[in-house]
Steps between C-alpha positions, in 0.01 A plus 500: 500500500375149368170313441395548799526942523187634665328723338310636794185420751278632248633301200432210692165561573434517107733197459255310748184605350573432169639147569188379720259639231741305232503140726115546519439560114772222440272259708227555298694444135239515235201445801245671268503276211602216706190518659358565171596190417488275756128644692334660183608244277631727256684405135821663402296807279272640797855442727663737257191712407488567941872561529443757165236673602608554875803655370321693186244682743737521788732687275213729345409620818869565608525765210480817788664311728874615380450858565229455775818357726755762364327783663431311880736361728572197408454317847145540522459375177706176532278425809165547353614253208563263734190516676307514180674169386425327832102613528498306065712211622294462799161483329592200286537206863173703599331429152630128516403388852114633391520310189475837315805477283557586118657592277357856479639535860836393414516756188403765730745391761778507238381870340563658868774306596687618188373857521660494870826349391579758226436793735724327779781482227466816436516628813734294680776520187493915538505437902805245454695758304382792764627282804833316362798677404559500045790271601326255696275455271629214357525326834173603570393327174674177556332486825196478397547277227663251724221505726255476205659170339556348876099546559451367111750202606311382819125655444353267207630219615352549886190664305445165281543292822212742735274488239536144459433468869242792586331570191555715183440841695731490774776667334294777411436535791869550644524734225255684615696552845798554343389810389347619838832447643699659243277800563590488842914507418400777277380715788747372715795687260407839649678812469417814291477426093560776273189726358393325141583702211260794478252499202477812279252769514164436368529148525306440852127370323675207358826335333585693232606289168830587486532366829304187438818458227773591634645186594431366160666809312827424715510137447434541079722771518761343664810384259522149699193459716341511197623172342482362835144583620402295149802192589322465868131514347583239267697300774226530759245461285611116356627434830153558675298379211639203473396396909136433512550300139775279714278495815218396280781192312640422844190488688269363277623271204829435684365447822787608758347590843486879603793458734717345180366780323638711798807378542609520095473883526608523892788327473734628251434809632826472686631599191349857501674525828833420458440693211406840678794410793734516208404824325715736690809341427423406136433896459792629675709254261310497198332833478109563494453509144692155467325358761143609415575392080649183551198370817218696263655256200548225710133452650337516128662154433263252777112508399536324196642172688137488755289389149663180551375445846380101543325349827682392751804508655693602178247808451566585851838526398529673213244796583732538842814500319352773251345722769869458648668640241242768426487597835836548538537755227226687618594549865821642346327692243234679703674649787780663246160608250334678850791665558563605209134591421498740802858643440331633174202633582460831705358476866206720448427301254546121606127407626386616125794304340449190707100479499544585118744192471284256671171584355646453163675171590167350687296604180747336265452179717177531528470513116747208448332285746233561343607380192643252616196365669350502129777333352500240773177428435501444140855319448553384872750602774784350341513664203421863668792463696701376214438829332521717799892317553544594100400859550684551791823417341469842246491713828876558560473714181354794680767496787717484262344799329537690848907428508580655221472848754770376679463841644185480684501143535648413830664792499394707806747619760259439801571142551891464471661174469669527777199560691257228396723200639301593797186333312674172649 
């Protein structure tokens, strides 16, 4: 078995949804506060303060969503999030063509949007782990990943270029469809899925608190997701604060076009592929816990460089060559992290572990782009993403931390060496 091993009908159905939902959100890179910016007129602090506050609300009103999705079948649930996204994304070319558009609507769009997205995750992470096989996981993983950094390679770039011909909304729109079809491959995997956990007596008026926390009280009490959960908030959270700041440099003082703007984050996102394509055999040589240190390390070391970003064709260059390198790192990184992530969590509990992870990583982003925005504001982009680069270089330390178990970091049976060459 190589690369290319099937891993049924049914994983393919998945497979598909996921990567037309993925090209469609990849089209519409950063649409929201691009058209923030570009219709609304909007300055780098109300670009941030929208992305913030999306993701702030979105995130409050995710809370019940964890344990909501642990106790129904998960199919159901990954449809009606897709649904729900398309009706929000929908709304905003309808709002636009009747000269109705603000930034009010685009906060709300972003609050359900994000509300949708965590219980997706959620759901779709405890279905992937219910309908592949503990060691295909890892293949599984890389698959997605490599169709994730393919559609971030090829979608800004053709995003920036349709909006420069059709208008600011017209990749919102394709988003929009991307979720109807994705819905559609949903349905379309078919077959029986296995009854949700059951909940425990008394507990039919209402979550119960101790279910509301459960996926926190495994993460914190984890040895090594522990460290981790704070290394990827951190990580995240400079990485995504530091993008409407730069849209706001490279759009406005700079003055690139939206299809340079595109193509700087598009392109190097060939690295994130042959990053993910290489995974399985730097595991089955290196080890996980090798291969998950030295990427988590590695992609800490880029941020800092994109303060120095200049007009032009040398700022072109150097963000692209930066995004390169931090791509790469990352589409090594997160496949081996997902595995791993499941491997160590228990399946009745993975929609509560998962929801619980993304709701506090979209809140810590939310908070940092917040600040961000602030910062940006007062001392100018340049100098917030100066300090976001600094920052970002102390995060190793809590991987690090996490090593020291050598024992429970990267060291579950489920995903043999041997076994996750097939991630190529």
């Amino acid at each position: 078995m190589g690369g290319r091993a099937s891993l049924g009908r049914r994983f393919g159905w998945l497979w598909a949804a996921y990567g037309v939902s993925t090209v469609g959100t990849m089209l519409a890179f950063d649409a929201l506060p691009v058209i923030a910016i570009l219709v609304l007129h909007a300055g780098p602090a109300a670009v941030s303060a929208l992305a913030a506050t999306g993701l702030a609300v979105g995130t409050v009103l995710a809370v019940p969503l964890g344990p909501w999705v642990e106790f129904r079948r998960k199919r159901p649930v990954m449809i009606a999030a897709d649904l729900v996204r398309c009706a929000a994304l929908v709304s905003v070319p309808v709002a636009f063509a009747l000269g109705l558009l603000g930034l009010g609507q685009l906060l709300l769009v972003s609050v359900v949007v994000g509300a949708a997205d965590i219980a997706f995750r959620a759901a779709s992470g405890a279905h992937l782990k219910a309908l592949v096989a503990p060691e295909h996981l890892l293949v599984a993983n890389g698959r997605f990943e490599s169709t994730s950094w393919t559609a971030t390679m090829i979608g800004p770039p053709l995003g920036g270029l349709a909006i420069g011909l059709f208008g600011p909304v017209v990749t919102v729109t394709a988003d929009a469809l991307s979720y109807l079809l994705s819905a559609l491959g949903i349905r379309a995997i078919g077959g029986g899925e296995a009854p949700p956990p059951v909940r425990g007596a008394g507990a039919r008026t209402g979550l119960r608190r101790d279910e509301l926390l459960a996926g926190w009280r495994h993460i914190l009490g984890h040895p090594t997701l522990r460290p981790m959960l704070f290394n990827t908030l951190l990580c995240n959270g400079l990485i995504m604060a530091t993008a409407p700041v730069l849209a706001s440099l490279m759009l406005g003082p700079l003055h690139f076009a939206p299809w340079q703007y595109g193509l700087a984050f598009g392109a190097p996102c060939i690295g994130g592929l042959i990053g993910s394509r290489l995974v399985g055999r730097l595991v089955a040589r290196f080890g996980q816990r090798r291969v998950m240190l030295a990427s988590g390390v590695l992609r800490a070391c880029w941020v800092p460089w994109l303060a120095l970003v200049g007009p032009g064709a040398g700022g072109l260059v150097l963000v692209a060559t930066v995004e390169l390198g931090l791509i790469t790192c990352c589409g090594i990184f997160n496949p081996v992290f997902a595995t791993y992530r499941l491997e160590q969590t228990p399946t009745e509990s993975v929609a509560r572990t998962l929801s619980a992870w993304t709701i506090t990583s979209k809140a810590a982003i939310a908070l940092m782009t917040a600040l961000w925005g602030v910062l940006a504001g007062l001392a100018g982009p340049r100098t917030a993403v100066a300090l976001a680069g600094c920052t970002m270089l102390a995060t190793p330390l809590l991987l690090l931390r996490a090593a020291r178990r050598p024992d429970r970091f990267g060291g579950s049976s489920e995903c043999p060496n041997a076994l996750a060459a097939e991630a190529n």
